[in-house]
C-alpha positions as CSV (number, residue, x, y, z in Angstrom):
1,X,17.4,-19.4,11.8
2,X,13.6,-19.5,13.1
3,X,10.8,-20.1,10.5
4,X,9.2,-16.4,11.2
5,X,12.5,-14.7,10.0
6,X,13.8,-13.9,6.3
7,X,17.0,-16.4,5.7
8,X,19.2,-15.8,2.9
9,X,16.8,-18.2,0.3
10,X,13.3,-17.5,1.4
11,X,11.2,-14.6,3.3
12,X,10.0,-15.7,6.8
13,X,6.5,-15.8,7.7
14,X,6.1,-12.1,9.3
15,X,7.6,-10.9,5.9
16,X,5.2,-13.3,3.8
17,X,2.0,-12.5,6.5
18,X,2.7,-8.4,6.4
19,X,3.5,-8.5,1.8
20,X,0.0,-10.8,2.0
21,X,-2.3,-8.9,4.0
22,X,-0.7,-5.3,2.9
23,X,-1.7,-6.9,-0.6
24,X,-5.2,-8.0,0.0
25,X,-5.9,-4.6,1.9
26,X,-4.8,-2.5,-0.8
27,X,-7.0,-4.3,-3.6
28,X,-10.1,-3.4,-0.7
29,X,-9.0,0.0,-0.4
30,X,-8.7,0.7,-4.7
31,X,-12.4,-0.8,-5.0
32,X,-13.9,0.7,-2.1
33,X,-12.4,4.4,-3.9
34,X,-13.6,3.7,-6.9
35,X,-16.7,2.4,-5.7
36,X,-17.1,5.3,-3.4
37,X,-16.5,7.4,-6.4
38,X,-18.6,5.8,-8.7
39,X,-21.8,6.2,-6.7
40,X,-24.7,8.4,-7.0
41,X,-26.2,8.3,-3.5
42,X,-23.8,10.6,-1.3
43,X,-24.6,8.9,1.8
44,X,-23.4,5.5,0.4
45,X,-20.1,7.3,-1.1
46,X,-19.4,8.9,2.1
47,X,-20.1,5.3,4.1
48,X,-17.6,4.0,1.5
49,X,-15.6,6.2,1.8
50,X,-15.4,5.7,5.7
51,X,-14.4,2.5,5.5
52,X,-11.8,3.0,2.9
53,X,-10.2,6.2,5.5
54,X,-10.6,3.2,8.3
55,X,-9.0,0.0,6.1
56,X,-6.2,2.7,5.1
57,X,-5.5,3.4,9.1
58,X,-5.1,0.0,9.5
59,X,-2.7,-0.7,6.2
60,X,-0.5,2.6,7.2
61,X,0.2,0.7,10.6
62,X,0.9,-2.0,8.4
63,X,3.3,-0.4,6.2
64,X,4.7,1.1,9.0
65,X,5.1,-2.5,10.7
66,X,6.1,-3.8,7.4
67,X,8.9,-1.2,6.4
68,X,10.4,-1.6,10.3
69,X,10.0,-5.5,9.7
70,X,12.1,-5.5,6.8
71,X,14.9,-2.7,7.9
72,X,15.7,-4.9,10.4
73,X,15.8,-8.7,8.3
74,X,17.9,-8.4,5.7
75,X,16.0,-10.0,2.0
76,X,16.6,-13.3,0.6
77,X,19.5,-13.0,-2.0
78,X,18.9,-11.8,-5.4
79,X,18.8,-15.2,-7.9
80,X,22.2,-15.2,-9.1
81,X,21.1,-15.5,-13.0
82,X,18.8,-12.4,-12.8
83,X,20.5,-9.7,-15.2
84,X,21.3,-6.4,-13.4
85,X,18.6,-4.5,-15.0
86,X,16.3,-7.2,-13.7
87,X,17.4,-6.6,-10.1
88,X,17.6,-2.6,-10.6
89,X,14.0,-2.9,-11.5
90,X,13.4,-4.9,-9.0
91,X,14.7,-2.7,-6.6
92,X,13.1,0.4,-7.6
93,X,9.5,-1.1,-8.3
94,X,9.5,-2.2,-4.6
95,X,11.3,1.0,-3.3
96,X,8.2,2.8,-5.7
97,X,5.5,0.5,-4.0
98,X,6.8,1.4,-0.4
99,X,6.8,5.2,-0.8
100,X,3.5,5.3,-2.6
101,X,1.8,2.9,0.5
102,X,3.3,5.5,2.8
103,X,2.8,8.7,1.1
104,X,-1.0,7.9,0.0
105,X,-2.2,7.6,3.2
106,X,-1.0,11.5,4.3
107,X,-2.9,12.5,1.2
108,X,-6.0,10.9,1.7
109,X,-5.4,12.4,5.4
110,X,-5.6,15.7,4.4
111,X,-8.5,15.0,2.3
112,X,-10.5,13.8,4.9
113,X,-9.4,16.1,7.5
114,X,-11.0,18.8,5.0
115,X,-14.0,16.8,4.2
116,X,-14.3,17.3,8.3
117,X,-15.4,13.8,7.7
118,X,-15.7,10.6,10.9
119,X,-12.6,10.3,12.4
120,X,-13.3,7.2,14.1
121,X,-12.0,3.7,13.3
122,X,-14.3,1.1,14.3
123,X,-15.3,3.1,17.6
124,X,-12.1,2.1,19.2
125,X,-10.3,5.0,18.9
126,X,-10.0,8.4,16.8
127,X,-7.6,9.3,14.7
128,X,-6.5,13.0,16.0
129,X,-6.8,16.0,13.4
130,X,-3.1,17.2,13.2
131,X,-4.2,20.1,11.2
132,X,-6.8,22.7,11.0
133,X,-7.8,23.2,7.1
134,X,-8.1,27.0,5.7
135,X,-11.1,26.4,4.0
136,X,-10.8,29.7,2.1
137,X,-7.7,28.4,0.4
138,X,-8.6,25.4,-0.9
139,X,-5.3,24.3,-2.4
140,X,-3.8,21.6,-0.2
141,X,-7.4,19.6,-0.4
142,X,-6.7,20.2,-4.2
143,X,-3.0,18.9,-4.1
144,X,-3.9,16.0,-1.6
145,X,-7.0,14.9,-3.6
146,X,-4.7,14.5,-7.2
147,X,-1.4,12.5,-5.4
148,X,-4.1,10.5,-3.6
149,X,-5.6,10.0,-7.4
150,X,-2.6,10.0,-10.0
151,X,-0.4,8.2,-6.8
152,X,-3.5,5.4,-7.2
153,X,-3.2,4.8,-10.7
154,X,0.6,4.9,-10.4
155,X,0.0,2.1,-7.5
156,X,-2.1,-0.3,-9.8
157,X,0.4,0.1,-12.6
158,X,3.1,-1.1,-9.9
159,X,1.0,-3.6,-8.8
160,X,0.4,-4.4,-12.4
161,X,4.6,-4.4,-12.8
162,X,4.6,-6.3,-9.7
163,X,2.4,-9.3,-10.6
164,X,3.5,-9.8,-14.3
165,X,7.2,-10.1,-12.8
166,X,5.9,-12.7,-10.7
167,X,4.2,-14.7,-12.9
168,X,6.8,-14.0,-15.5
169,X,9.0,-16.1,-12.7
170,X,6.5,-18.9,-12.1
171,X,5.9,-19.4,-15.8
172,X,8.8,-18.9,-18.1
173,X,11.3,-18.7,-15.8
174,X,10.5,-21.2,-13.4
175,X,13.0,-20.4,-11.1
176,X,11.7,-20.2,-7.8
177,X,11.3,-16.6,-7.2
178,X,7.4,-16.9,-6.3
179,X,8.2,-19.4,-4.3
180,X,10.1,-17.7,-1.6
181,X,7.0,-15.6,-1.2
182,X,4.5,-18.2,-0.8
């Protein structure tokens, strides 16, 4: 089996590039929202937060890339001496991590689509407004604004999940899980 695909030991490059770059994207966008929340000066939040809307185009197309990658290469196995609960966690921390990378990005969408906010990404192209806000019901901005935030904090906590596992596996395990990644 090529080197770029997932075999039944180890993921395969595309699988290790896309978890990698989804990864480092994802730490950019939490401190560029905090850090465009955390400001003062409104024109910086709003610059911040531009680039946050534009790094979370390109990690949607990601996710989308990702989720599409890995529907169509089956995972490495499972280590045989992992418990059951180990691998149902497993399974549902990464099935959590997937629908929050998708479902976060139509939030923040509707937030920005009522902040009537840039649309542009990098002035190559715009993204379209699929929606026209009722700005004298303000409740979908309201809605959209807490998933975006409560789905964040669920994210780092996964994340958090996510990276103790790991280095629950590289250090008192040592049983090769990491590895595969890497």
């Amino acid at each position: 089996m090529a080197f770029w695909r997932n075999s039944k030991d180890k993921w395969g490059l595309i699988a290790r590039v896309l978890h990698w770059t989804v990864a480092l994207l994802v730490v950019a966008m939490i401190w560029f929202g905090w850090e465009a929340e955390a400001t003062k000066d409104r024109d910086q939040s709003y610059a911040l937060i531009h680039i946050h809307f534009q790094i979370g185009i390109f990690l949607t197309a990601l996710m989308l890339l990702r989720l599409l990658w890995r529907i169509g290469n089956a995972a490495p196995h499972d280590n045989a001496a992992m418990p059951g609960w180990q691998v149902r966690l497993k399974n549902l921390t990464h099935l959590l991590l997937y629908a929050l990378l998708l479902l976060m990005p139509v939030a923040g969408y509707i937030v920005y689509v009522h902040m009537q906010a840039d649309m542009r990404v990098l002035s190559a192209f715009t993204v379209p407004t699929l929606f026209t806000p009722q700005y004298e019901d303000e409740s979908l901005r309201a809605y959209a604004w807490y998933a975006h935030i409560y789905g964040s904090w669920l994210l780092m906590g996964l994340i958090a999940l996510h990276i103790s596992a790991a280095a629950w596996h590289l250090l008192v395990k040592r049983d090769g899980v990491l590895r595969r990644m890497l």
